[in-house]
C-alpha positions in Angstrom: -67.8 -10.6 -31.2 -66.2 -13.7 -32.4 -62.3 -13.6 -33.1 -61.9 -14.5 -36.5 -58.3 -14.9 -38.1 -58.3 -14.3 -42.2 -57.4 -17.4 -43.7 -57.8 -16.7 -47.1 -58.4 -13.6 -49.9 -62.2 -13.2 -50.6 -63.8 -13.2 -54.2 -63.8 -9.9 -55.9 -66.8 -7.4 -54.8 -69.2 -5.2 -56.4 -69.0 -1.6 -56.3 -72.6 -1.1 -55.4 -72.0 -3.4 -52.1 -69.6 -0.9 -50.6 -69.3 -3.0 -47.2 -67.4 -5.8 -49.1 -64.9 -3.1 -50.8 -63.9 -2.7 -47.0 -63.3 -6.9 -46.6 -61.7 -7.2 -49.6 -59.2 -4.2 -49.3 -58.5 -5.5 -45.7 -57.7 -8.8 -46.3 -55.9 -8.5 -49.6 -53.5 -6.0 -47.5 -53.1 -8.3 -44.5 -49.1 -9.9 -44.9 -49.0 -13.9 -44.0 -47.9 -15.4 -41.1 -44.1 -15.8 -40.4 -41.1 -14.3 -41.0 -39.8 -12.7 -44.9 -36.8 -12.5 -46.3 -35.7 -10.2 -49.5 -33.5 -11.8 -52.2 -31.7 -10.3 -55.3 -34.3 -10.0 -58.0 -32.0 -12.3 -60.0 -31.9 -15.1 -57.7 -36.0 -15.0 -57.1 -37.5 -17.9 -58.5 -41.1 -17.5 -59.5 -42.8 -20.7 -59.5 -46.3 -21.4 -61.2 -48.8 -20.9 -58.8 -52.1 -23.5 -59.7 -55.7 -22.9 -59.0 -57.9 -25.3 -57.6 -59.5 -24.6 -60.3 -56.7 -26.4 -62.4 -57.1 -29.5 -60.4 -58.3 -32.7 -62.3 -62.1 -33.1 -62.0 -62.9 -29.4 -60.7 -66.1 -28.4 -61.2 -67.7 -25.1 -60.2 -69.8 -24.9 -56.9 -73.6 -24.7 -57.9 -74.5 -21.4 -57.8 -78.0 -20.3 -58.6 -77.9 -17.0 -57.6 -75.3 -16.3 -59.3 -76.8 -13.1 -61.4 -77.1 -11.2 -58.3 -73.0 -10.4 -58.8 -74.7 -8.3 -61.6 -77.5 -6.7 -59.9 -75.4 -5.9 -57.1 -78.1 -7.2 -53.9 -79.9 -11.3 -53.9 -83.4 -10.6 -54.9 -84.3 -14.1 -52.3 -83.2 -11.9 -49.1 -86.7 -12.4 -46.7 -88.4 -9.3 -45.5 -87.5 -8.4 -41.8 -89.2 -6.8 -39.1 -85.9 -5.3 -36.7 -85.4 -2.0 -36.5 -82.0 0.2 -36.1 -81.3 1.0 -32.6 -80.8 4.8 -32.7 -79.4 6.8 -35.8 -80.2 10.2 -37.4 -83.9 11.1 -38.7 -83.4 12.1 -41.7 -80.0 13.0 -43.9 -79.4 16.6 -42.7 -79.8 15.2 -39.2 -77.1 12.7 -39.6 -75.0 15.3 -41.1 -75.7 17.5 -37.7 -74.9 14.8 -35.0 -71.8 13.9 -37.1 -70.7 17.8 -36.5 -71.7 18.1 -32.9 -70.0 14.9 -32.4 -66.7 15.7 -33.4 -66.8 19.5 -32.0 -67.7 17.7 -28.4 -65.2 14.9 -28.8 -67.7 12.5 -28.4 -66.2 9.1 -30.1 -68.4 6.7 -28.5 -71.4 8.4 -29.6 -70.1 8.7 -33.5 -69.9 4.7 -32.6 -72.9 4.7 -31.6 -73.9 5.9 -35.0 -72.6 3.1 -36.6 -74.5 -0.2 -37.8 -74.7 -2.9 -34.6 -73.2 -6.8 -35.2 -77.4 -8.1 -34.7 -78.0 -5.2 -37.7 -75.7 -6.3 -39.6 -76.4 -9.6 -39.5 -80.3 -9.7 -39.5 -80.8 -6.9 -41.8 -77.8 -6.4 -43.7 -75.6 -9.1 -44.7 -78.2 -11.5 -46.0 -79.2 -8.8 -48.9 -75.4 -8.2 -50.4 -74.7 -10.7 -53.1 -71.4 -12.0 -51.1 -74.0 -13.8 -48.4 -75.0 -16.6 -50.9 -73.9 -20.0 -50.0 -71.7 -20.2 -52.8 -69.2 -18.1 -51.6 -68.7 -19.9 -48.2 -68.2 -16.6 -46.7 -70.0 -16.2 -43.5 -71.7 -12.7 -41.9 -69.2 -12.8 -39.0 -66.2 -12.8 -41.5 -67.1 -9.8 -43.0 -68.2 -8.1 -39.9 -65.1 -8.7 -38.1 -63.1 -6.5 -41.2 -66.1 -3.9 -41.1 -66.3 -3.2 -37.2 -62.2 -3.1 -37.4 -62.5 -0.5 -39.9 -65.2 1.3 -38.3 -63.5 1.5 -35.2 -60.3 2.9 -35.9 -62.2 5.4 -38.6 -63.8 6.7 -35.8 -60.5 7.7 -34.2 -59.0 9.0 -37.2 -62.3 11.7 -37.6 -62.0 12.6 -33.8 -57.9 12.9 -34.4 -58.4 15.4 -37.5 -61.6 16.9 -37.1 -62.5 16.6 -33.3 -62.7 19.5 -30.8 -63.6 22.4 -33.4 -66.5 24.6 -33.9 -68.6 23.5 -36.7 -71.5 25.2 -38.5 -73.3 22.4 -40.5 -74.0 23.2 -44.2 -75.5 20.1 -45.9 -75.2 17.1 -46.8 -74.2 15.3 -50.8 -74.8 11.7 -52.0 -73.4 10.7 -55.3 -74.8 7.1 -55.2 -77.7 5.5 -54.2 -79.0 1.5 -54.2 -82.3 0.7 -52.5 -82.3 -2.7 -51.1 -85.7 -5.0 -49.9 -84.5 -4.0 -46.3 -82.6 -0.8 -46.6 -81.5 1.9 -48.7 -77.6 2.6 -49.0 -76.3 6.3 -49.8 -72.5 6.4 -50.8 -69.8 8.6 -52.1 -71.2 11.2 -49.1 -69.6 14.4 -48.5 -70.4 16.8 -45.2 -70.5 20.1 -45.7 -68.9 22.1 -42.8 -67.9 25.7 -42.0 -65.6 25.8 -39.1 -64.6 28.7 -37.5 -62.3 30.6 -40.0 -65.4 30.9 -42.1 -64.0 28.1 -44.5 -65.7 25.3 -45.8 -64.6 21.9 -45.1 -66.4 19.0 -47.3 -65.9 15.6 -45.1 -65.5 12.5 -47.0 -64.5 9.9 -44.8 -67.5 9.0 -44.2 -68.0 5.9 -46.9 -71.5 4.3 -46.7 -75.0 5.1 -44.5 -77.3 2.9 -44.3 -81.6 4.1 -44.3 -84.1 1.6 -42.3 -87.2 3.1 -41.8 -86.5 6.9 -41.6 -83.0 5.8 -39.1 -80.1 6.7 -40.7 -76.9 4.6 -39.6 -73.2 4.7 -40.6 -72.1 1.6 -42.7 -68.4 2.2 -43.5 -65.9 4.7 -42.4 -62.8 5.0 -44.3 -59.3 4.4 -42.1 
């Protein structure tokens, strides 16, 4: 994976593309370079910041796919023929490998469960709106914010949930978007007992990701 440093804060996202939520959160949270300093608040000056966009003889990037902001996915995205490597079979089978995962402590399986850099970029990226030339944001940019989130989500589950008996209950999707590619299920909860007898609802688990009857995490939350 290609080492990528954030140079700049991306455009704003959708809500129906969930994986650039995670970019945007991440970079907009990321503190600059160098030292900082704290000053009275009545000695701050606040100087005008100017866009680009305020330059003399700015004009807009051509953008012909601009509607697909709207629609949430670019209607041009080709057909594909990869597959997901792995993943559940169906919903209620990811919901019971995500259990038996974290009651055997198995992180690098629950890893394992989450969307691969060649899925992401053949399958994936080149359907969410944010892929269009016209942003100048590349597949690699957003996977190196989405992999950094998935990984350390994946040891925040094992840290709270991991090494308990679970009894899996079901699985709930608020949201749904199907894609030429894909179909994306979000706002998911995991319905648990553990062994008190209580019932636990999981929701760190952001975003799955359906390709042909595999089931794949997209985005943990951290």
């Amino acid at each position: 994976m290609p080492t990528i440093t954030p140079s700049r804060v991306l455009p704003r996202l959708p809500l129906a593309a969930l994986l650039v939520l995670v970019v945007a959160a991440t970079v907009a949270a990321a503190p600059a370079g160098g030292p900082t300093t704290t000053a009275a608040p009545d000695t701050v000056s606040h100087p005008h910041v100017y866009s680009v966009k305020d330059s003399p003889g700015y004009t807009p990037p051509v953008d012909p796919e601009a509607s697909s902001e709207l629609i949430g996915r670019r209607v041009s995205a080709p057909l594909v023929t990869k597959r997901f490597t792995g993943g559940a079979r169906s919903l209620n089978d990811f919901g019971r490998t995500v259990a038996r995962l974290l009651q055997y402590d198995r992180r690098d399986s629950l890893e394992r469960l989450c969307v691969r850099s060649d899925e992401f970029r053949d399958i994936l990226w080149r359907e969410f709106p944010q892929s269009r030339p016209a942003t100048g944001i590349q597949w690699a940019d957003a996977w190196f914010f989405l992999y950094t989130r998935n990984h350390k989500g994946c040891g925040l589950a094992m840290n709270d949930w991991g090494g308990q008996n679970y009894q899996f209950i079901g699985v709930t999707c608020d949201s749904t978007m199907q894609y030429k590619n894909f179909k994306m299920y979000s706002k998911l909860k995991i319905i648990v007992g553990n062994a008190n007898a209580d019932t636990v609802k999981w929701e760190w688990v952001k975003a799955i990701v359906e390709r042909k009857q595999r089931f794949k995490i997209l985005a943990l939350r951290d």
